[in-house]
Structure formats: structure tokens, C-alpha cells
C-alpha positions as CSV (number, residue, x, y, z in Angstrom):
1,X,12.3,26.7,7.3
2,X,13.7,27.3,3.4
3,X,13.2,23.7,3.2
4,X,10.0,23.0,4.6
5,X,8.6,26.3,2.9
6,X,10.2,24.2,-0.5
7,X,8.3,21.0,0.1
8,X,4.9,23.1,0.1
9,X,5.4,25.1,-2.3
10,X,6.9,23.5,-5.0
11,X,4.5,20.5,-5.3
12,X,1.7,23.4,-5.0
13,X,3.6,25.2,-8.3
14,X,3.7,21.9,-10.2
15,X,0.0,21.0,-9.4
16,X,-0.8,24.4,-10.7
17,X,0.9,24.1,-14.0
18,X,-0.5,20.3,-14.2
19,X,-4.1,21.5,-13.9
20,X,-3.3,24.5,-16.3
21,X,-2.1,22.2,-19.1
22,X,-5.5,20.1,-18.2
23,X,-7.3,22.6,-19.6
24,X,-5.7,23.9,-22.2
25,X,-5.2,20.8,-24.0
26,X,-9.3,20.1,-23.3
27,X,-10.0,23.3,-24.5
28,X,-7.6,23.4,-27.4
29,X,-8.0,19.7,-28.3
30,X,-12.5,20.2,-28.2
31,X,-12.3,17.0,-26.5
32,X,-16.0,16.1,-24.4
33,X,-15.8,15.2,-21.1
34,X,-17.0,11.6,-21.9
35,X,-13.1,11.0,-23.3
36,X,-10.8,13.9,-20.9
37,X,-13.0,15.6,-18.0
38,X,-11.8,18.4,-16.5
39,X,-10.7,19.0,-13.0
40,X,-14.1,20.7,-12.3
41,X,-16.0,18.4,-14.3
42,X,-14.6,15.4,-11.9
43,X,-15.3,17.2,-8.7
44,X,-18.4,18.1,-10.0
45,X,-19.7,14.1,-10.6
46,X,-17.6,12.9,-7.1
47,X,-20.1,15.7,-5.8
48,X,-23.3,14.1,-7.3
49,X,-22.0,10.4,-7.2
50,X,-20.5,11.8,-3.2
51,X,-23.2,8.6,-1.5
52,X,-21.8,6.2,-3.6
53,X,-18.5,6.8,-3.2
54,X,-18.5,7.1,0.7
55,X,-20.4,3.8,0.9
56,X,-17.9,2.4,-2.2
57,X,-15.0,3.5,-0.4
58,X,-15.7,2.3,3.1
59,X,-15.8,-1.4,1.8
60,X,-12.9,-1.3,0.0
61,X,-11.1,-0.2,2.8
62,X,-12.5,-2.8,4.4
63,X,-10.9,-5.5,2.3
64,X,-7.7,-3.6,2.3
65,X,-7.3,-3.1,6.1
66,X,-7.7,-6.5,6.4
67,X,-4.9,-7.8,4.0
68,X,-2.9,-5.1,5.1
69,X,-3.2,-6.7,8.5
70,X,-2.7,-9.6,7.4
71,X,0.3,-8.9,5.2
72,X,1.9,-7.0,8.1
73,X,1.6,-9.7,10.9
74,X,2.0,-12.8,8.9
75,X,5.1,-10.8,6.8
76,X,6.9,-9.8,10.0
77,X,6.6,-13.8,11.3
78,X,7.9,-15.0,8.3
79,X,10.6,-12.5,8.3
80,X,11.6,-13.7,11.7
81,X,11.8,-17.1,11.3
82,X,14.0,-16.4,7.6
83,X,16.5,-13.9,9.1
84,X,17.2,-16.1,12.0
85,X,17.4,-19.4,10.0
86,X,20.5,-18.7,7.0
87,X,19.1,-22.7,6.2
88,X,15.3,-21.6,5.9
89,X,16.2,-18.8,4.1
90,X,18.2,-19.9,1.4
91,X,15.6,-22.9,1.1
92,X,12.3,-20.7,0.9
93,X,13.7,-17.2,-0.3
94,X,13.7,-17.9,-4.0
95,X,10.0,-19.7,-3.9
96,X,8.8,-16.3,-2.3
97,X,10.3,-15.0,-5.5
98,X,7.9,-16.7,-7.8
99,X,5.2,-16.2,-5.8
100,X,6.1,-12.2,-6.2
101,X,6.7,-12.4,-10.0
102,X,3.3,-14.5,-11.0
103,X,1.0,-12.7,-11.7
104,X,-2.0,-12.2,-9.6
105,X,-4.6,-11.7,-12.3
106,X,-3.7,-15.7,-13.4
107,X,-4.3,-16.5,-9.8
108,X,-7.4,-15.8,-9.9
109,X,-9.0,-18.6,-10.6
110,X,-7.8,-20.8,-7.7
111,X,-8.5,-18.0,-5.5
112,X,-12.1,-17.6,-6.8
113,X,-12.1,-21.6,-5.9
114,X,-10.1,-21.9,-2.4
115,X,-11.2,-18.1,-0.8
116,X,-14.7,-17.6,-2.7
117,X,-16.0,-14.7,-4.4
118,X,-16.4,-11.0,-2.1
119,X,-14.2,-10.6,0.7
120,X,-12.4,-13.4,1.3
121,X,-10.9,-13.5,-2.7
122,X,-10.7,-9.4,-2.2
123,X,-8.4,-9.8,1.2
124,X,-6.4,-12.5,-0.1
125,X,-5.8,-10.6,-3.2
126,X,-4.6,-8.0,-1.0
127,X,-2.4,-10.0,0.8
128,X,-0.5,-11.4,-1.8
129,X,0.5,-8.1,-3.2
130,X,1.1,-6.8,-0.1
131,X,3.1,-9.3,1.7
132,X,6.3,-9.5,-0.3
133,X,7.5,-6.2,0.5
134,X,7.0,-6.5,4.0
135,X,8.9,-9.7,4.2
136,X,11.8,-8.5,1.9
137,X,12.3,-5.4,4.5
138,X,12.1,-6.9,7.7
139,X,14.8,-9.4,6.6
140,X,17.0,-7.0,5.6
141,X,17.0,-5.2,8.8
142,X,17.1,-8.5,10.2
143,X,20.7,-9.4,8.5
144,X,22.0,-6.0,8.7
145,X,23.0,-5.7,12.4
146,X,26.5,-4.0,13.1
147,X,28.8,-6.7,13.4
148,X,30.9,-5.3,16.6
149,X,27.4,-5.8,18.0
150,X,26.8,-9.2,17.3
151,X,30.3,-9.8,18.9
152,X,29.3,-8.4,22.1
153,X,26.2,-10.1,22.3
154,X,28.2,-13.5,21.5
155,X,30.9,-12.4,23.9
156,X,28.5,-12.2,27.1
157,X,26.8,-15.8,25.9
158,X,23.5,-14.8,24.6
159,X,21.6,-17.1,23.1
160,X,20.2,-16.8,19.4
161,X,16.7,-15.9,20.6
162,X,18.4,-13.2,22.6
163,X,20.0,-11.9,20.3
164,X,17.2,-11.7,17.9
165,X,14.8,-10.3,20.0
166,X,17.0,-8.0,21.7
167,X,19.2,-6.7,18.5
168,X,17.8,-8.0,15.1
169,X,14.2,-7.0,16.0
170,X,15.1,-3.5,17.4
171,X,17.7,-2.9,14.6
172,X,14.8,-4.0,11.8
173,X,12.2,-1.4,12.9
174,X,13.0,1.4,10.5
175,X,13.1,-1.4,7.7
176,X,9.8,-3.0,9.1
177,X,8.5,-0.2,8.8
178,X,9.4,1.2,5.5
179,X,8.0,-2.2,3.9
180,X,4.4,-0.6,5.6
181,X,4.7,2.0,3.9
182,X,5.0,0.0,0.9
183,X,2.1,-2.6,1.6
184,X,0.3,0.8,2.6
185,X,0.3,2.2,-1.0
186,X,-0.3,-1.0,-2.4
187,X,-3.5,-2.6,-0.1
188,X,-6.2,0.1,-1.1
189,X,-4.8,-1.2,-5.0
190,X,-4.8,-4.6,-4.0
191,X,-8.4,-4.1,-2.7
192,X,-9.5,-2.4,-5.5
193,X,-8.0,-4.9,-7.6
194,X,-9.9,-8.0,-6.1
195,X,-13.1,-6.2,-5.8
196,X,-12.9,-6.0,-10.0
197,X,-11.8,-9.8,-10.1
198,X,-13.6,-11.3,-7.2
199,X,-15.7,-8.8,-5.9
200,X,-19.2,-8.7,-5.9
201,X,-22.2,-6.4,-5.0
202,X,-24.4,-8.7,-3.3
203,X,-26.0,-6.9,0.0
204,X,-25.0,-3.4,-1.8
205,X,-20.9,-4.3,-0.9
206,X,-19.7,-3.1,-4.4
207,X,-16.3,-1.8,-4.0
208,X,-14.8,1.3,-5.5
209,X,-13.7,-1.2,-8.0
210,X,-17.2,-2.6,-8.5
211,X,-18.1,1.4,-9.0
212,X,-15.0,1.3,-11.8
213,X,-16.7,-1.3,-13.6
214,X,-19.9,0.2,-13.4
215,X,-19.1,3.9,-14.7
216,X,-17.1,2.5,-17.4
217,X,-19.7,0.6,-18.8
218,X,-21.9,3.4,-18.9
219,X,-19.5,5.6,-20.0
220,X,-19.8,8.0,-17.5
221,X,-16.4,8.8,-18.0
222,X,-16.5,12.0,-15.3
223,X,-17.6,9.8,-12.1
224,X,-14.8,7.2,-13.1
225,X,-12.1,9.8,-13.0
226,X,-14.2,11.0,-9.6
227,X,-13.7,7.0,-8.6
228,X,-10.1,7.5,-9.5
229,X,-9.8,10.4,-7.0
230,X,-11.3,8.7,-4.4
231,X,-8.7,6.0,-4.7
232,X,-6.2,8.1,-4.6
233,X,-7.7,10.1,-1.3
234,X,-8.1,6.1,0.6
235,X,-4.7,5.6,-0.8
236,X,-3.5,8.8,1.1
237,X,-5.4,8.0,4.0
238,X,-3.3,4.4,4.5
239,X,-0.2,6.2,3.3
240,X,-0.5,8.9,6.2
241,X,-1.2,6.8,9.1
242,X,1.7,4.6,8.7
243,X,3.7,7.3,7.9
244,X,2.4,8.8,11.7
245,X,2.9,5.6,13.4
246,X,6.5,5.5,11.3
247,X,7.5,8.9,13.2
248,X,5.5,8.0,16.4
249,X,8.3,4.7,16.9
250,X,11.4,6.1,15.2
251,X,11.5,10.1,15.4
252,X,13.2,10.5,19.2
253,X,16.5,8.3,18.1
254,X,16.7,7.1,14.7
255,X,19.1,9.4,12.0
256,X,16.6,10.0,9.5
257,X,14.2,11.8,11.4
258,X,17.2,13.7,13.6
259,X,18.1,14.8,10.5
260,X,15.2,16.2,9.0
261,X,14.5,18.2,11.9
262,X,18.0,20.1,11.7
């Protein structure tokens, strides 16, 4: 109970102090709110802007379900057919590298030219940043198998798909599903990302990264830090319901959750 009580509390303290500092430094600094809005000032403009940002908010996690989705199935294949091929892996492991490490901002080009402008560019931007850390994951869980239980699998002739299926696969879960927690903080980014690259407002579809553009360029600084909140709240949302399906598949047997409820 100390602990849990801890976990509530504290992050309750240092949000307190953070807000407290807010102010002070608009107050003492005589900053306007077009430069460093207060905390009321931004709840005040998500209030009155509170129709834009529903709509805003609801496409952009459209576009980041999707290459969430994506990133998740078309990850975990990948990871299969890498952690149960040491020839495949050492072959394509280091291209998925580079792929990682370029950036996605110079991609955007070809991706404005093979996926096309809206959705399609938005998901696919998604994707990409999603999808490494879902692969990287998997595989490890994939290669980290106890040894004395790879011999006893090879000891009563079980065949490589056997094996993977019925010990790699099992064993990768919790890894699996750490990497969606990754993609799951990064998609609603991703998404929000593409919609100011790719994105468009055609049909009234404007992202909350179409609404970024928009408030910056006329300067109404207090519904961009609103739009900024809102990210964060989609970003929670994502966050949250991985973290409930994490707990739904792993809390009866595996040692993390055993020991956090001790």
C-alpha cells in the first residue's frame, strides 16, 4: 500500500510544484500568453477550440490506429521469420538498421509519390516509425529461450516449427508486447507527424497536426499548447490500452506482474 500510495502521490507533488513554477516565472517574467500561456489559459482555449479538437483528434487517431496495426502485425511476421532464420537475420538485420536511422522527414518525398498525400502518406509515416521497435523486441524474446529448454524440445524430436510456435512464440510475449508499448507512444506522434508532412484537410480531415499548423500561423499560441494537450491525452489513451491488454495476457504467470502485486 506504501508503494502504491507513493506512485500517486508523488507524481501528484511534482505536478504541483511544475504548475507552481508555471506561473511564477509568467508572472514574474510579464510574459503574454501569445509567447508562455498558462495552465488556465490553455484549458481555457482547448475549452473554446473543444469541436475542433474532438473532430482533429478523432482523425489522427485514425491514421495512427491504422499504422499501429500495421506496425504490430507486419512487425511480429517479420520477427518470426528473423528469429527462426540465424541466415535471414544476419542478412536483413543491419538493412532494418538504416531504414531506422534515416530519417523520416527526407522520406517524404517518395512517400508523398508512392502512398499519396492524406491517409495513406499519414499511415505509412506511422508505420515506419512504429515498426522497428516492434521487430527489435519480438526478436529478442524470440532468441532468448532457456537453453535446457530448447534441449528438451530437441530431445523428444520436435521440429523447428514446433519449437517456435510452442516455445519461442510463448517465451516472446512479454517482449512482444513491450515493443507495443513502444509503437503505442510513438503512432499518435507518427500520425501527427504525417498529418504536418502529408496531411491534408480536404473533406474537413485536418489532423491535430493540420490544427498545429494552423494555430501557429495565427499565432494563437494558447490553442497550440491546448493542441499539445490533446496529443498528449490521445497519446495516453494508446499508452493505456496496451498497457491493459499487457496485464490482461501476462499478469496470472509472468514475474513482473507477480511481483508488483507483493
Amino acid at each position: 500500500m506504501k508503494i502504491q500510495s507513493r506512485c500517486v502521490l508523488l507524481p501528484v507533488i511534482s505536478g504541483a510544484v511544475v504548475i507552481g513554477l508555471w506561473y511564477f516565472i509568467r508572472r514574474a517574467s510579464g510574459l503574454g500568453d501569445w509567447i508562455l500561456p498558462t495552465p488556465g489559459e490553455t484549458l481555457q482555449a482547448a475549452w473554446h477550440e473543444r469541436a475542433r479538437l474532438i473532430v482533429a483528434a478523432g482523425h489522427t487517431a485514425v491514421g495512427a490506429l491504422w499504422g499501429f496495426f500495421a506496425a504490430a502485425l507486419l512487425g511480429f511476421g517479420l520477427a518470426l521469420v528473423l528469429g527462426g532464420s540465424a541466415t535471414l537475420w544476419a542478412s536483413l538485420y543491419p538493412w532494418l538498421l538504416v531504414l531506422q536511422m534515416t530519417p523520416v522527414i527526407v522520406l517524404t518525398p517518395i512517400i508523398m509519390l508512392w502512398a499519396g498525400p492524406g491517409y495513406p502518406g499519414i499511415v505509412t509515416i506511422t508505420f515506419l516509425i512504429s515498426f522497428f521497435p516492434v521487430v527489435v523486441t519480438t526478436i529478442q524474446g524470440l532468441v532468448s529461450v532457456d537453453a535446457m529448454m530448447i534441449d528438451l524440445f530437441q530431445m523428444n524430436d520436435a521440429t523447428r516449427w514446433q519449437e517456435l510456435w510452442y516455445l519461442r512464440v510463448p517465451a516472446a510475449k512479454p517482449y512482444y508486447l513491450s515493443g507495443l508499448k513502444i509503437a503505442a507512444t510513438l503512432a499518435p506522434i507518427g500520425a501527427i507527424f504525417g498529418e504536418f508532412l502529408v496531411g491534408n484537410a480536404a473533406g474537413g480531415n485536418g489532423g491535430l497536426g493540420f490544427l498545429v499548423y494552423s494555430y501557429n500561423a495565427q499565432i494563437k499560441i494558447p490553442a497550440l499548447f491546448a493542441t499539445a494537450l490533446t496529443s498528449c491525452l490521445l497519446g495516453f489513451i494508446f499508452v493505456a490500452v496496451v498497457a491493459g491488454l499487457n496485464w490482461f495476457a501476462l499478469h496470472q504467470w509472468h514475474d513482473s506482474f507477480e511481483r508488483s502485486d507483493r
